[in-house]
C-alpha positions as CSV (number, residue, x, y, z in Angstrom):
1,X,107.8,88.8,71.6
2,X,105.9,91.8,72.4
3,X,107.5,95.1,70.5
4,X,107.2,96.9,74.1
5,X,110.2,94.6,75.3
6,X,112.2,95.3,72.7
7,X,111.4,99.3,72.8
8,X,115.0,100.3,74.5
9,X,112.5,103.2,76.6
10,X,110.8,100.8,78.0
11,X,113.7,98.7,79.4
12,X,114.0,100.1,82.3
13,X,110.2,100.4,83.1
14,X,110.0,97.1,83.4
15,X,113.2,96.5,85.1
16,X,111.2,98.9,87.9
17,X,108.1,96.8,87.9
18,X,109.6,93.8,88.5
19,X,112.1,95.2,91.1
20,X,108.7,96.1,92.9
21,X,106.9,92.7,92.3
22,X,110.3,91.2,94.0
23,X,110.0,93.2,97.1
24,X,106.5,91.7,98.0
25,X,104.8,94.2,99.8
26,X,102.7,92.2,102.4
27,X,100.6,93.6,105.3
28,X,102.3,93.7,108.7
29,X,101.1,90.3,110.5
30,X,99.6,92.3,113.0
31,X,96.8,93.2,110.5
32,X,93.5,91.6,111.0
33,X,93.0,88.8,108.2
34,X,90.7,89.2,105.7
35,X,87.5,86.3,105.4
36,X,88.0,83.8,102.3
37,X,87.5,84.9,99.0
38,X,84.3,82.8,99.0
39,X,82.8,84.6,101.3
40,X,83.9,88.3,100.0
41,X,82.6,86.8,96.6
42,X,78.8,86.2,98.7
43,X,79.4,89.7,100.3
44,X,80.1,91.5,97.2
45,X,77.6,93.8,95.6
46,X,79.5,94.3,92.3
47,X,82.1,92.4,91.0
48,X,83.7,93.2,87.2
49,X,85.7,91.1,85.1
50,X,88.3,94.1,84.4
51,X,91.7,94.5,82.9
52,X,94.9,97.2,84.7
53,X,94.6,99.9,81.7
54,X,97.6,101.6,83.8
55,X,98.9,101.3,87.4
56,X,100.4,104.5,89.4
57,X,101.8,105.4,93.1
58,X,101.8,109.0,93.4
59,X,101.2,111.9,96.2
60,X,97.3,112.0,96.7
61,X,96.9,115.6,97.2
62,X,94.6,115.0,100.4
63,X,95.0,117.6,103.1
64,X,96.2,115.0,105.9
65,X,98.0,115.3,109.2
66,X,101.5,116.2,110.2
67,X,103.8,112.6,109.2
68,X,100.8,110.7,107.6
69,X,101.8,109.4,104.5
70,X,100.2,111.1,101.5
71,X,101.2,108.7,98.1
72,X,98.1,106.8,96.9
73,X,97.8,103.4,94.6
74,X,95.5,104.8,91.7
75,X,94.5,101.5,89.4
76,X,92.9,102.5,86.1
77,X,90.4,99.5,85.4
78,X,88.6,98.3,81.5
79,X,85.9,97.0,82.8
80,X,85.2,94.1,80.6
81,X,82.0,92.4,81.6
82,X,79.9,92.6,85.1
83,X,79.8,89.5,86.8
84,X,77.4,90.6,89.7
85,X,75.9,93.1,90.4
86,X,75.0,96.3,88.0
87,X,77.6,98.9,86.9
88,X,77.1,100.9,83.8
89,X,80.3,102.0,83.1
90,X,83.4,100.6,81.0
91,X,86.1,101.9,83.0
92,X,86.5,102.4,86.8
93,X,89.3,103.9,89.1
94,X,90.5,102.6,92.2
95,X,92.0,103.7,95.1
96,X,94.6,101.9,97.7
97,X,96.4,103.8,100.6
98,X,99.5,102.7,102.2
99,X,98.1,100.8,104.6
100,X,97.4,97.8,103.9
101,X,98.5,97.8,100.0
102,X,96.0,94.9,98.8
103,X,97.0,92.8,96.2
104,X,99.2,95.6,94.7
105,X,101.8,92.8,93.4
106,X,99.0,90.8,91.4
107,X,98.0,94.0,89.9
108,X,101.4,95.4,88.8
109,X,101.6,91.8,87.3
110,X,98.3,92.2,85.0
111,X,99.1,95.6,84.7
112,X,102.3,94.7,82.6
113,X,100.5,92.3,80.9
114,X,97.6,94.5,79.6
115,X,96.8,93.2,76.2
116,X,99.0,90.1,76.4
117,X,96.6,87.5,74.3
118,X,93.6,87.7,76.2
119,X,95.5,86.4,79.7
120,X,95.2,89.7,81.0
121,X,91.5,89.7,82.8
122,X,90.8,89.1,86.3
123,X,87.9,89.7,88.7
124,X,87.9,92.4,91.1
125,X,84.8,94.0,93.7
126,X,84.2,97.6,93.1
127,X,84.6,98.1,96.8
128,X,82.7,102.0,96.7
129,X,83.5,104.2,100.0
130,X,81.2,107.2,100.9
131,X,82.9,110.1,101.9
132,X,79.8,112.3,101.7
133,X,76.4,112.5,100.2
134,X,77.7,113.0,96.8
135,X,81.1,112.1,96.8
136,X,82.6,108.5,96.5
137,X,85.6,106.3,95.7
138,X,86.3,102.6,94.9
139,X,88.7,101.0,97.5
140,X,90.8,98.4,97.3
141,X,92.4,98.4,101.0
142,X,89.0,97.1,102.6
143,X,88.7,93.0,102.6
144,X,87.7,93.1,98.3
145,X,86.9,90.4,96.3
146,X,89.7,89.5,93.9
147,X,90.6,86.3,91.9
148,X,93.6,86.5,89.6
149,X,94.3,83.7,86.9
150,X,96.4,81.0,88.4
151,X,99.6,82.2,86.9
152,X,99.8,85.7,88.4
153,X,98.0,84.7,92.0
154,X,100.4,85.6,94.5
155,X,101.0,82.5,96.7
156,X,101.7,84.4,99.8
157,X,98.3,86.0,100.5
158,X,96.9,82.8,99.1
159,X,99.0,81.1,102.2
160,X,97.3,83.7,104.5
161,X,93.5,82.8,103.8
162,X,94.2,79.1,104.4
């Protein structure tokens, strides 16, 4: 057993992750569906074999309207190999508003299970937004590229493709 579980501090941590995994945060039905993973996978113009060095919902610090929610999904990547595409670096940040979440429970999942015997890679499309000429982030609330190994892929959203 991991020396993390048994760390009394880290109890309750992982009491809250799982309490958030249970809640299944989905998009609203409304939502327009995503293409196949297949076809995001041909899209895609860099993909990474990665792993979640850490995982964190915070306020975002943007300068937004009146009422718009302002807490942002901030993923901290390893970056572990690239599968397509070129990307220099070993680590990468990504982004997720509120709306929709993206596979948020999938990566609280590997996110808990970072360093856990070598189960804890998946691949993910650096989705990069341009804000301005010099200024950009990676997304992971457009239509992305993901695949999770088969025992963290979250059987609702892969309901949802079908």
């Amino acid at each position: 057993m991991p020396k993390a579980l048994l760390n009394p501090h880290m109890r309750p941590c992982f009491t809250a992750i799982l309490a958030l995994m249970a809640i299944d945060p989905t998009p609203a039905a409304g939502m327009a569906r995503c293409p196949p993973q297949n076809e995001l996978l041909a899209k895609a113009e860099i993909v990474v074999e990665a792993r979640v060095k850490s995982l964190s919902i915070g306020e975002s610090g943007l300068l937004l309207r009146e009422n718009f929610p302002t807490r942002m999904i901030r993923a901290d990547l390893e970056i572990k190999k690239v599968i397509k595409g070129k990307f220099s670096g070993t680590e990468a940040i990504v982004y997720g508003t509120l709306y929709p979440p993206g596979p948020l429970r999938d990566l609280m999942a590997m996110a808990v299970f970072y360093g856990f015997d070598g189960r804890d890679t998946f691949e993910w499309e650096l989705s990069r937004q341009q804000i301005a000429d010099d200024v950009a982030w990676f997304s992971m609330n457009a239509c992305t590229y993901h695949k999770f190994p088969d025992w963290v892929a979250d059987e609702g959203s892969a309901a949802i493709e079908k």
